[in-house]
N, C-alpha and C positions, 0 to 999 in steps of 0.2 A: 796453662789452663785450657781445660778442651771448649772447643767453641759449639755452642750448642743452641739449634733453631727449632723455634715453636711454629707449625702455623696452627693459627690458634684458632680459626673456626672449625677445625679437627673435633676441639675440646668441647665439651659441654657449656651452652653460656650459662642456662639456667642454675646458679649456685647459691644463691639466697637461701637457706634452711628457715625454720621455725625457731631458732635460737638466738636471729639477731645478733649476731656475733658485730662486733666492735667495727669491724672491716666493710661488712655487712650493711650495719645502718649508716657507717660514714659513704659508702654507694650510693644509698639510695637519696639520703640528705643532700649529698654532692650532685647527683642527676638531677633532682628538684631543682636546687641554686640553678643547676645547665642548663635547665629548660627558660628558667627566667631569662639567664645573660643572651637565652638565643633569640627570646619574642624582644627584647630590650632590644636589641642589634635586629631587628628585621628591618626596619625602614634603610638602615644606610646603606649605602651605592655597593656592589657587590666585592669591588675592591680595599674598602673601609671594614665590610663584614667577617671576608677570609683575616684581614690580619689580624682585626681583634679578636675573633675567633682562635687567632693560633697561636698568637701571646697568653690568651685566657689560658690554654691547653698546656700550654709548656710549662708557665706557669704553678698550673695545677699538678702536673705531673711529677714536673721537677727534670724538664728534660732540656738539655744543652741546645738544641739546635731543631729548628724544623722548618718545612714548607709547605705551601698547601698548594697543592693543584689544583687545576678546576678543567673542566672536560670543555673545547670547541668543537662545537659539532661540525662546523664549517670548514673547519682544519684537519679535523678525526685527529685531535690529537690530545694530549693533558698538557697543559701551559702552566706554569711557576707562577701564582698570580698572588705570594706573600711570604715571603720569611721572617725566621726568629732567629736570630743570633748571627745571623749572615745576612748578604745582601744579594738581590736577584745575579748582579753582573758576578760575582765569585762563584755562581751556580757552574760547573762543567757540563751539562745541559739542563736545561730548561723546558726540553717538549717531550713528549714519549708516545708514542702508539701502542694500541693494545696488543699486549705481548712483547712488546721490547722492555728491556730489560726489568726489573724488579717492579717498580712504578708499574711499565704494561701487565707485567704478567698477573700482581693484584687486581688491577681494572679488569680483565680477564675473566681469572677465577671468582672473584667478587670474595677470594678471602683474607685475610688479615695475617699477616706475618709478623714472627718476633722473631730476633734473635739476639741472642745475651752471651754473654760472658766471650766478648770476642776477642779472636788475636793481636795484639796490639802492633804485630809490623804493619800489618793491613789496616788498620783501623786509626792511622794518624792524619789528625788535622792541625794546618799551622796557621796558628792567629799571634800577629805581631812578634813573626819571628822564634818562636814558639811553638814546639811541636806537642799534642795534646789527644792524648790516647782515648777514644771511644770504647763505651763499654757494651752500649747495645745498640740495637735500630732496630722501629718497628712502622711498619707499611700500615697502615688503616686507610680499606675502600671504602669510601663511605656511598653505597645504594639505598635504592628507595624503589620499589616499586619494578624489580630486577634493571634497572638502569643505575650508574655507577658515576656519580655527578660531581666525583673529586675523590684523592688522595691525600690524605697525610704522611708524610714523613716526616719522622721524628730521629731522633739520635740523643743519647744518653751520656754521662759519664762514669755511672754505676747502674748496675741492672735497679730496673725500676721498681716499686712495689708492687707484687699481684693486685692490688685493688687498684693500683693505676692503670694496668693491664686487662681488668673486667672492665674497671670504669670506660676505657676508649670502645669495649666491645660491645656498653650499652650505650655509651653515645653518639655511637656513628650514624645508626639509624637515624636519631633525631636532626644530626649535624644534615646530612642528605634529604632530608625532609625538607628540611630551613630552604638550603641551597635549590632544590626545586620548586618552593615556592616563592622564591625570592626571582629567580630566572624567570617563571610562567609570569608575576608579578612583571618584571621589564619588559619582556613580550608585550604583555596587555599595556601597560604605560606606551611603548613604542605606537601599537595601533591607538590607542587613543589620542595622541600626539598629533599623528596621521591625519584622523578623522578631522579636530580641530584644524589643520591647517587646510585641508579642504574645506572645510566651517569660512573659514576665513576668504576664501578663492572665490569661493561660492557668493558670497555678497559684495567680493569687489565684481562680482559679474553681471550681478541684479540687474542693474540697468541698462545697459549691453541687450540683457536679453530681450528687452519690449521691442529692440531695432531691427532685432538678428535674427531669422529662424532659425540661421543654419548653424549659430554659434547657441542658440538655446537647445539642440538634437548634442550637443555635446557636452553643455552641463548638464544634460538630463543622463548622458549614460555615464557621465564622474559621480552621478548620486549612486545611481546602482551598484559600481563601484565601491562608493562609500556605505551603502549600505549591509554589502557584502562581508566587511573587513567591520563593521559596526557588531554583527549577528559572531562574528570569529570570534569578537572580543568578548560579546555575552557566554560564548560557547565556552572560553577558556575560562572564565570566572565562575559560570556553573561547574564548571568539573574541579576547579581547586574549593570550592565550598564543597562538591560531594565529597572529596578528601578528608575535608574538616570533621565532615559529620562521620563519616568513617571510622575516624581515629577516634572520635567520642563516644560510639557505638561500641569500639574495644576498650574504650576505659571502664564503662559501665561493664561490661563482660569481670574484669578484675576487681573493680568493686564489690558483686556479687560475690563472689570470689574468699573475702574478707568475712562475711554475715556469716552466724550459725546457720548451720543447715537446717529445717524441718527433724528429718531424723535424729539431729543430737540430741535436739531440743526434745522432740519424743522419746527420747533415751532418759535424760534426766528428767521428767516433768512429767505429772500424771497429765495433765492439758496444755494445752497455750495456742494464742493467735496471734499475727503478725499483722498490723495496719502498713505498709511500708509503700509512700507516696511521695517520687523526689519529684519536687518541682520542675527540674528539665529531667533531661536523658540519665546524668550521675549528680549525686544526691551528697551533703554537706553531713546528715545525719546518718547513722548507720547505729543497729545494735549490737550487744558482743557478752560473750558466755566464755566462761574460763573457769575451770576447776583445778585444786589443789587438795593432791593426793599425800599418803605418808611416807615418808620417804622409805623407801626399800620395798613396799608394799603396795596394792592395789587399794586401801580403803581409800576414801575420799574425808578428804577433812572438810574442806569448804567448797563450796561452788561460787560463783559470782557472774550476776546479769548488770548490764547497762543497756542507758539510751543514751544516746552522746549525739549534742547538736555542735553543729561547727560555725565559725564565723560564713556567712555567705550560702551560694551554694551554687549547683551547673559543676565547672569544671574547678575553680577555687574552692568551694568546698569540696568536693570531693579529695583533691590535694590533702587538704587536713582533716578528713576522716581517715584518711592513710598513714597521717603521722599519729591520729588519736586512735586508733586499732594498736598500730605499732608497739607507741608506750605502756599501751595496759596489758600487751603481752608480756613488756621486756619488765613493769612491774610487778606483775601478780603471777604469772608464770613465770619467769625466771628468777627474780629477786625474793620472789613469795611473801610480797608484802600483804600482812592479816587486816588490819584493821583499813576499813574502805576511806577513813579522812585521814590515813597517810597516804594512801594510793592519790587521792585527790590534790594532797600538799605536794607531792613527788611528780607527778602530771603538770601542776603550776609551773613548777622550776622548769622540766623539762621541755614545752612549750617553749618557754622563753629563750632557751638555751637553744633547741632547733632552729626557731625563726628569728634568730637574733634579735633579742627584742631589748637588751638591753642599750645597742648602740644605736637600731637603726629605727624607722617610724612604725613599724610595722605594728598593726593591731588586731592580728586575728587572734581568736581564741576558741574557746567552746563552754558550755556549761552538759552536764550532764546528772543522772541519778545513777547512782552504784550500791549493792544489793550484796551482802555477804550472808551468806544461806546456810546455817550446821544444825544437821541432825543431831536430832536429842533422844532420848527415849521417851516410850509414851509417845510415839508417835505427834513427838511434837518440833519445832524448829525455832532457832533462835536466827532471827533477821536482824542484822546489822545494817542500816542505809545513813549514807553521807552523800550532799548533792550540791552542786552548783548552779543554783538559782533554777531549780527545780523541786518539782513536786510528785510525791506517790502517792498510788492511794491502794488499803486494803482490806478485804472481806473479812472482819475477824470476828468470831463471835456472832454471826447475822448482822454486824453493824459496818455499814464502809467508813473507815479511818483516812482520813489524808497526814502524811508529814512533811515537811515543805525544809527544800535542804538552807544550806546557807546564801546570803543575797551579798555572795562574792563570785569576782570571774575568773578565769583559769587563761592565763594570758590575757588577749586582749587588749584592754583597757588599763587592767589591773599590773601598774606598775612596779608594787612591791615584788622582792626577792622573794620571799617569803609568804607564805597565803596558810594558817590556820582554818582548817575546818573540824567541825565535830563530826563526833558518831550518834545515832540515837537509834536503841537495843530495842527488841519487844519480841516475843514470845508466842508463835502460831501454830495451830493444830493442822495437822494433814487435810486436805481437801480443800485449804481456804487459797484466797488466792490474792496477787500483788498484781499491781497495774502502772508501766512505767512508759511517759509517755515526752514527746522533746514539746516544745512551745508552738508550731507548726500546725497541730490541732485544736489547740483551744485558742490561736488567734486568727484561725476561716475566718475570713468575713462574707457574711450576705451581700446581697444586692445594695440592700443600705448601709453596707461599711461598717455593720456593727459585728463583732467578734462573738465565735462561740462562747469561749468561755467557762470557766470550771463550775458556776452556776448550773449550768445546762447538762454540761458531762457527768456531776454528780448524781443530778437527778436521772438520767438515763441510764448511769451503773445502777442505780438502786431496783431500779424496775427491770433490769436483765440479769440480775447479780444468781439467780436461782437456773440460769440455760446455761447448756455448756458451752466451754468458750469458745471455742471455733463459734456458733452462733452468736455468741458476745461479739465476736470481732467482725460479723458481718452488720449487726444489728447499729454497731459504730458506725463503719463505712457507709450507711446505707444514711444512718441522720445525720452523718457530717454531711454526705453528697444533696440529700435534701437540702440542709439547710443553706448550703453556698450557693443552690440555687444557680447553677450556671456561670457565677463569677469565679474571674478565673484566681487559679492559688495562686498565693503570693511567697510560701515561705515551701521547704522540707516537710512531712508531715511523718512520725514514726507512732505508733500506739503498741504497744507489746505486751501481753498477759498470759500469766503463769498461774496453774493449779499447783500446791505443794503436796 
């Protein structure tokens, strides 16, 4: 069999499509779980972290053997600091420099190598007497920030799956993230360690010094000292918080990312406005527009809008705004589910089913409103809405209607397999308009703790219900921000309106 090597940051990493292929969402569901086992494991000692770390890995993979490196700057070299399936002393080395051999030359190029389907004269390992043919080996640099803070080798006994092969090329980032804030992290512990023991020197001196002048001239310059290596360690903590916020500045980037655009929404909608207010940087709520065409054709059959709130929010919500965009793709675009309370029963399950919620404690969820929109003749439209402890409300006839969904959760809480929701129909003329909004704006509170309120919201659609809505939407913003009056939010806030 011909032996054949990838390097694979040659390749495109970006492969995710719009179709959520099977491979696809098990990536991206498997990098979420990643991301948890990595903040799980950041406290432990750096030698506790590479091994669980690369048992997780092998594990996942399905690979026969591996080691993880880790870069001494003090040595300039990569050190063997965990194996999987072997042990350090069975290593034939253990150190490598940059550019020596395979090991070096990744640390090097900072790219990632595969190679499969290998010669099996070359490729023998004997374990208890036993000789045991390899079928691949794959190098992964794992950098950050162009610095290269460990290797993976790994080794196989059949060529691995392509989605194990993405999966390592989008976790490596993250893995060298960990690793360098886990390093800067012992750094700062070392000076801090430091400091205290001079803390400690310092007051066995105390009294010494009333006697001494000449021994108080040299606690006075160990303070300076100390206070030197005190400002190094605020220096190094400032700059791994500016990191933080970095990486939180690119999630919101992707987030965005996720939303209809202004234009689609001007595509399909004679009007609409967008209240969209996350609580931090990236937001737990997000809303989402999806149409379904005839097959083979361009007419449109249905359209479909949400507001979708998540459990939480900051950086955990946002995570499951990502899985709640996800599944109303892979069910109302791909699956072409019609009716919005079985999108909503099918969301339930799948929920559960991503965050394991049958085995494990986990309770996040979402509730949201969902909006199935078909033109009729007679310039008229038939609205379908089904909601998860939500409410709409709309201009019909000159009169504002509210419909209030069901007061069940989607995950969550909500233990059952199974979750029943209805649908409730009705029948709008072009120009009126729907208004869908998550719970974030009608529980602002004032100064006095007391909540807006659909009380207050109702009455202010009715007195703006004749402007159009781009002013609608500022005319909200403007007496939600009035009446918070300075306090600060406490929740997501999304308000979204459509002209038909």
């Amino acid at each position: 069999m011909q032996h054949q090597s990838i390097d694979f940051m040659d390749k495109p990493s970006s492969f995710i499509d719009e179709t959520f292929s099977e491979d696809n969402l098990w990536i991206e569901q498997t990098i979420n779980n990643f991301d948890e086992v990595l903040r799980d494991n950041f406290s432990q000692e750096m030698n506790v972290f590479t091994a669980q770390i690369l048992a997780y890995i092998c594990a996942l993979t399905q690979g026969f053997r591996g080691v993880f490196f880790l870069w001494e700057k003090e040595a300039n070299h990569y050190k063997a600091h965990a194996t999987y399936g072997c042990s350090l002393k069975t290593l034939l080395a253990d150190c490598f420099e940059k550019g020596d051999s395979l090991i070096g030359q990744a640390a090097e190029t900072k790219k990632m190598y595969y190679f499969k389907n290998l010669p099996s004269k070359h490729t023998e390992v004997r374990i208890a007497n036993v000789d045991i043919n390899l079928a691949a080996y794959v190098i992964v640099p794992l950098n950050f920030n162009d610095e290269v803070y460990g290797i993976l080798e790994l080794s196989f006994l059949k060529n691995p799956s392509p989605k194990f092969i993405h999966f390592l090329e989008r976790a490596r980032k993250s893995i060298a993230a960990m690793l360098e804030s886990i390093m800067s992290h012992e750094r700062t512990k070392e000076l801090l360690e430091k400091t205290e023991e001079q803390k400690k020197m310092l007051a066995q001196q105390e009294g010494e010094l009333r006697q001494n002048l000449q021994e108080l001239a040299l606690i006075q310059e160990a303070l300076k000292s100390q206070n030197r290596e005190i400002e190094q360690a605020f220096n190094a903590l400032e700059k791994y918080n500016n990191r933080i916020l970095d990486s939180i500045n690119y999630a919101q980037r992707i987030q965005q990312a996720i939303l209809p655009s202004t234009q689609l929404l001007n595509k399909h909608f004679a009007e609409h406005f967008v209240v969209f207010l996350p609580k931090d940087v990236v937001s737990g709520d997000f809303y989402w527009f999806g149409q379904i065409k005839e097959e083979g054709t361009k007419k449109i059959l249905r359209r479909y809008i949400a507001v979708v709130d998540c459990t939480g929010h900051g950086v955990p919500g946002a995570f499951m705004s990502m899985i709640g965009s996800a599944l109303l793709n892979q069910l109302i675009i791909e699956k072409r589910l019609q009716k919005p309370s079985e999108v909503l029963s099918q969301l339930h399950e799948q929920v559960r089913i991503a965050l394991n919620q049958e085995s494990s404690e986990n309770n996040d969820g979402m509730s949201l409103s969902l909006c199935a929109i078909e033109e009729l003749k007679n310039k008229e439209y038939r609205i379908t809405f089904a909601g998860s402890k939500s409410t709409i409300f709309v201009q019909h006839l000159g009169d504002l209607v509210s419909y209030k969904g069901d007061r069940i959760d989607i995950g969550g809480l909500n233990r059952e397999t199974h979750a029943n929701f209805k649908d409730t129909s009705f029948i709008m003329r072009k120009g009126e308009n729907i208004y869908l909004t998550s719970d974030g704006f009608l529980d602002a509170c004032n100064p006095k703790r007391r909540k807006y309120g659909e009380k207050r919201l109702t009455h202010l659609l009715e007195n703006i219900k004749n402007l159009p809505l781009k002013e609608q939407g500022k005319r909200l913003y403007n007496d939600l921000n009035d009446y918070q009056n300075g306090e600060d939010q406490r929740d997501d806030i999304t308000f979204l309106g459509i002209k038909l």
